[in-house]
C-alpha positions, 0 to 999 in steps of 0.5 A: 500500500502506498499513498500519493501526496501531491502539494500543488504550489504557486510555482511547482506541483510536489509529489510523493509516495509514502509507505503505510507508515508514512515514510517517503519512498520517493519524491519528484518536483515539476517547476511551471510558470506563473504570472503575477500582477496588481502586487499580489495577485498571481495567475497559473496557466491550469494546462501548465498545472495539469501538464505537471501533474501528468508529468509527476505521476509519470515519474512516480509510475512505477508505484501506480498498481501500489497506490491506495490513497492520494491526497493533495494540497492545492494553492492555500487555502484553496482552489479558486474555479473560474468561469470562461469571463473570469468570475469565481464560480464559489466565492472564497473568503479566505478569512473564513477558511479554519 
């Protein structure tokens, strides 16, 4: 049994296969780029972010009919889906997220 961990960060997707006892097996980093704005904003292409995570899974493969649990992390506190003009299709007020 393994678990996958993928952290999905502001410029790289981080991934990991873990034992049942927690311990790191493997580990692999894919970079993307990313766009920032108006100080703090930031904008990640999302085929960029699905093409790292492809690629990440492609270099854990070997673990794939092993692999029981998956868990991640995306860009704290959470993801924001958007519609096709931009607008968030959930409001996300990051001062109620515990």
């Amino acid at each position: 049994m393994y678990i996958l961990s993928a952290d999905f960060g502001t410029s790289s997707l981080k991934m990991a296969i873990l034992d049942k006892n927690t311990k790191i097996i493997e580990t692999t980093k894919v970079e993307y780029q990313f766009h920032a704005f108006n100080q703090d904003w930031v904008e990640i292409d999302v085929n960029q972010v699905f093409g790292a995570m492809v690629t990440g899974i492609n270099n854990l493969s070997k673990y794939k009919k092993d692999i029981d649990v998956i868990a991640y992390d995306t860009f704290s506190p959470s993801m924001v889906f958007m519609d096709n003009e931009g607008e968030a299709l959930y409001p996300i007020d990051r001062k109620s997220v515990v």
